[in-house]
Z-matrix of the N, CA and C atoms (Angstrom, degrees):
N
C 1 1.460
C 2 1.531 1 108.46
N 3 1.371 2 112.79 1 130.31
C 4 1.574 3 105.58 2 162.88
C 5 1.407 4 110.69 3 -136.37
N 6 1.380 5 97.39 4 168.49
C 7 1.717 6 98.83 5 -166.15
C 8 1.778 7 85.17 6 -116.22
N 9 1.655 8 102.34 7 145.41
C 10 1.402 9 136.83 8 -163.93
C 11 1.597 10 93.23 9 -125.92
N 12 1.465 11 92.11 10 118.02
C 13 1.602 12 105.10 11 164.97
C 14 1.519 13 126.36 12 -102.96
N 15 1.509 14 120.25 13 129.56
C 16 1.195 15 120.84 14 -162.38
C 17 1.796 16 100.31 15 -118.33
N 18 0.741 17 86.67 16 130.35
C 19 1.829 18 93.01 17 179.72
C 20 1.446 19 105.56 18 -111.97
N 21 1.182 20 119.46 19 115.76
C 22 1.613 21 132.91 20 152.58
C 23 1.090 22 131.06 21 -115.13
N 24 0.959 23 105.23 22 16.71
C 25 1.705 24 110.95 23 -173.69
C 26 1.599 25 105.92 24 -66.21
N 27 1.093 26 108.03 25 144.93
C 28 1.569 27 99.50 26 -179.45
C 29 1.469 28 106.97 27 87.40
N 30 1.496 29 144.13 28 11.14
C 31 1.522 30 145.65 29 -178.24
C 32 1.413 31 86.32 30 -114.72
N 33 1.223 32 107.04 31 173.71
C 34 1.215 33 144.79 32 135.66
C 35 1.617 34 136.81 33 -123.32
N 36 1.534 35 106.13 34 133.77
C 37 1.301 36 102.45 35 -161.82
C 38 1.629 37 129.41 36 -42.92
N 39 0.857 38 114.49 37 133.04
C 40 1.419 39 132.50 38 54.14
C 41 1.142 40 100.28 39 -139.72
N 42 1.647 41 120.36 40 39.70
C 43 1.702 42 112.42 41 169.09
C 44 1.204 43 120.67 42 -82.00
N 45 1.493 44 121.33 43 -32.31
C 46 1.412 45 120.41 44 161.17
C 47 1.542 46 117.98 45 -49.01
N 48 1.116 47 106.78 46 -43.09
C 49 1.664 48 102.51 47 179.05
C 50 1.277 49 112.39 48 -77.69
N 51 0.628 50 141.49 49 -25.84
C 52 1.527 51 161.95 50 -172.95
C 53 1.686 52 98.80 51 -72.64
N 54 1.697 53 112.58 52 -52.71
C 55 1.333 54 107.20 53 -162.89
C 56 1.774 55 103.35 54 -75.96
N 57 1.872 56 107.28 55 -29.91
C 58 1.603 57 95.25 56 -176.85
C 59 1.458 58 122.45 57 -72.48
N 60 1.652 59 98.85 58 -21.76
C 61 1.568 60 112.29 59 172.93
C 62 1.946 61 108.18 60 -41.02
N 63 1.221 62 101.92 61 -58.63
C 64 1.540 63 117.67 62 -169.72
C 65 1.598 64 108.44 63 -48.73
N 66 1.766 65 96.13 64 -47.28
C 67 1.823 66 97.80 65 -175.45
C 68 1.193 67 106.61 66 -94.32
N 69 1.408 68 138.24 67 9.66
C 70 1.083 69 147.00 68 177.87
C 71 1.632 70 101.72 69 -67.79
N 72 1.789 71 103.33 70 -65.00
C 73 1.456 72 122.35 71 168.12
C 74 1.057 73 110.74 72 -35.79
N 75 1.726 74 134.26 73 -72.11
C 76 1.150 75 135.33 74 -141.89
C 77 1.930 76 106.37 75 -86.69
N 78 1.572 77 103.52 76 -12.32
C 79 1.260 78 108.79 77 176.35
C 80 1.832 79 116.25 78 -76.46
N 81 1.479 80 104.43 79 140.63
C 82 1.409 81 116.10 80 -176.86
C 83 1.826 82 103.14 81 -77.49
N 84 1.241 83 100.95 82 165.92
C 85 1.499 84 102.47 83 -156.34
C 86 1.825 85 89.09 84 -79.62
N 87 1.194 86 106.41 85 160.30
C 88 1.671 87 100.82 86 -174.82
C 89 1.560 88 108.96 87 108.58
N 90 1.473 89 120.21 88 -42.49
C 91 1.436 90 128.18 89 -138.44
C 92 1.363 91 101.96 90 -85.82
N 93 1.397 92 114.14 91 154.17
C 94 1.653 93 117.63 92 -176.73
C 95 1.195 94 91.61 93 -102.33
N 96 1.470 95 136.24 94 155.27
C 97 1.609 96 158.02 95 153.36
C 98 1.200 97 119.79 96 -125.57
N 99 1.375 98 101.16 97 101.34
C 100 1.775 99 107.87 98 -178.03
C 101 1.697 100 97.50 99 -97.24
N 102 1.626 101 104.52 100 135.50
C 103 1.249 102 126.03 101 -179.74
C 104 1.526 103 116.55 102 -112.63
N 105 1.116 104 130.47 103 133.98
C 106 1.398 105 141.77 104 -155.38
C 107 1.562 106 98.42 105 -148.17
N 108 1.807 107 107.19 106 105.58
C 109 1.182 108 109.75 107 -171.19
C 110 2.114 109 95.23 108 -135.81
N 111 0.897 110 100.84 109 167.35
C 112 1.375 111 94.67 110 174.47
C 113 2.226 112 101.26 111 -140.71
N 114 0.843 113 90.63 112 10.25
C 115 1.821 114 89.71 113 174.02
C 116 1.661 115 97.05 114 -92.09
N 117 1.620 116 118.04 115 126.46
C 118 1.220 117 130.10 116 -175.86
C 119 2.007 118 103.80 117 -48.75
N 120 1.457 119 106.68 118 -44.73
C 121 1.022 120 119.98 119 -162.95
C 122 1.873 121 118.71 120 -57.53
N 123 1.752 122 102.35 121 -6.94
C 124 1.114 123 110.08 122 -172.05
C 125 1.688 124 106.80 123 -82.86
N 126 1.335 125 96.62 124 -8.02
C 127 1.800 126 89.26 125 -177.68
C 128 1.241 127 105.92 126 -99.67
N 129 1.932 128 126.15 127 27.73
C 130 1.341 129 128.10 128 139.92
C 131 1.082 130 130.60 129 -107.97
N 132 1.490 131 111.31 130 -22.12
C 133 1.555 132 129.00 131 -163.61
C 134 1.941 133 91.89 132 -79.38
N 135 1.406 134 92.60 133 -62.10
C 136 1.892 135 100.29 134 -154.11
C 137 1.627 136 112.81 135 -74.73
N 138 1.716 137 102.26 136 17.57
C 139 1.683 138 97.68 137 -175.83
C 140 1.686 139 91.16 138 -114.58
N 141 1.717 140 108.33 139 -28.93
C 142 1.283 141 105.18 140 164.43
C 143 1.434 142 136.23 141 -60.64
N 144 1.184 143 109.14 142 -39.33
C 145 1.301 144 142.22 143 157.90
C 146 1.483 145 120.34 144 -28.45
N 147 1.347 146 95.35 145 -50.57
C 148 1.753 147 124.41 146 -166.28
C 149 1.667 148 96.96 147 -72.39
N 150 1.504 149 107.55 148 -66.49
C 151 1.347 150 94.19 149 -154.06
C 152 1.946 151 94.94 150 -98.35
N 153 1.310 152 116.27 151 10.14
C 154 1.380 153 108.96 152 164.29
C 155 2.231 154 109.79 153 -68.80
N 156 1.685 155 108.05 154 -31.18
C 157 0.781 156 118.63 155 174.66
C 158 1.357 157 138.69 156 -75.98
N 159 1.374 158 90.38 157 4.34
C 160 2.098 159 106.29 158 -156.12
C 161 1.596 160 99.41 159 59.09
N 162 0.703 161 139.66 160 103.45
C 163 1.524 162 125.64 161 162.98
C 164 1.766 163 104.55 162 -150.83
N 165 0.924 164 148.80 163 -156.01
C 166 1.540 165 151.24 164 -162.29
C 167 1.274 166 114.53 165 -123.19
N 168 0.854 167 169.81 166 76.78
C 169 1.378 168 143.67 167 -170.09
C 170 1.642 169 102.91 168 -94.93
N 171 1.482 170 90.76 169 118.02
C 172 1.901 171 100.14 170 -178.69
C 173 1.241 172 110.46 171 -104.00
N 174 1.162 173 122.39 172 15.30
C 175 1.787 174 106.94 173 -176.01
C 176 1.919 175 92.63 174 177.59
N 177 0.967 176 119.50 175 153.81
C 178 1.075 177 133.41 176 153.82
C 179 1.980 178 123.32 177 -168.13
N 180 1.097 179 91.17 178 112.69
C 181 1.669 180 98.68 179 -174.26
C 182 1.420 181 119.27 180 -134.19
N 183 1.455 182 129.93 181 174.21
C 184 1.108 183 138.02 182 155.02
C 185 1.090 184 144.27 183 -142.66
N 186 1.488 185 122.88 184 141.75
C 187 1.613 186 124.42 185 -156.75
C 188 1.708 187 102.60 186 -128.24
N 189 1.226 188 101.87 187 94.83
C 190 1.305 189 116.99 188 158.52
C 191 2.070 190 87.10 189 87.07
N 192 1.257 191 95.96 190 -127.23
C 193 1.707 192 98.66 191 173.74
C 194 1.161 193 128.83 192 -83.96
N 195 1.484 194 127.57 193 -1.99
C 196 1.405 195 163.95 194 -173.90
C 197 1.354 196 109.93 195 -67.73
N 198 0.908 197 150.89 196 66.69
C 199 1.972 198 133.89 197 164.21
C 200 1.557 199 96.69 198 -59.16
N 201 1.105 200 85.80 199 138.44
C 202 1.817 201 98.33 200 164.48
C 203 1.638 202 116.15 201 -137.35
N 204 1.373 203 119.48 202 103.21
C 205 1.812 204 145.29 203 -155.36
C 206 1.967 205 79.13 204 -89.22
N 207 1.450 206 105.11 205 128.55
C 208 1.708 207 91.96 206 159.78
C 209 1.731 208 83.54 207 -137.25
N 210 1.745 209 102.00 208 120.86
C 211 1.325 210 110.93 209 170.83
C 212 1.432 211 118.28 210 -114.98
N 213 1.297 212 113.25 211 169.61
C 214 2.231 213 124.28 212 171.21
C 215 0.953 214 77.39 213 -131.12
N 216 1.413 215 87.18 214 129.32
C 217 1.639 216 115.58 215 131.94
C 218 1.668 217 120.62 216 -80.41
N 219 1.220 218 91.79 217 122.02
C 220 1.712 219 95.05 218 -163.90
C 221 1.747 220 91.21 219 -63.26
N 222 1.605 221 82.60 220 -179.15
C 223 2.060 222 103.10 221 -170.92
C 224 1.304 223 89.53 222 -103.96
């Protein structure tokens, strides 16, 4: 398992979603993808995102202006 870091900070949507979409793909089944977005709008887009995709969503929080998405891609 490895965890894939996605940096968006500094986008606006729908580039954050857009960017985990990409490593979502290229990630092996198992793999964690932590997403780091700072547009408020990501704590609607990237949970939709998540389970429009089947995918996991294990965590989602925020620290200060920071969202931080931690997803699996299931096996």
């Amino acid at each position: 398992m490895t965890e894939i870091l996605v940096d968006a900070r500094g986008h606006r949507c729908p580039v954050p979603t857009l960017r985990l979409r990409r490593a979502c793909e290229a990630a092996a089944p198992g793999d964690v993808l932590r997403l780091l977005a700072d547009d408020p709008l990501a704590r609607i887009d990237v949970p939709h995102y998540v389970a429009e995709a089947g995918l996991e969503m294990v965590a989602l929080e925020a620290e200060g202006p920071v969202i931080t998405a931690v997803i699996r891609k299931p096996r």
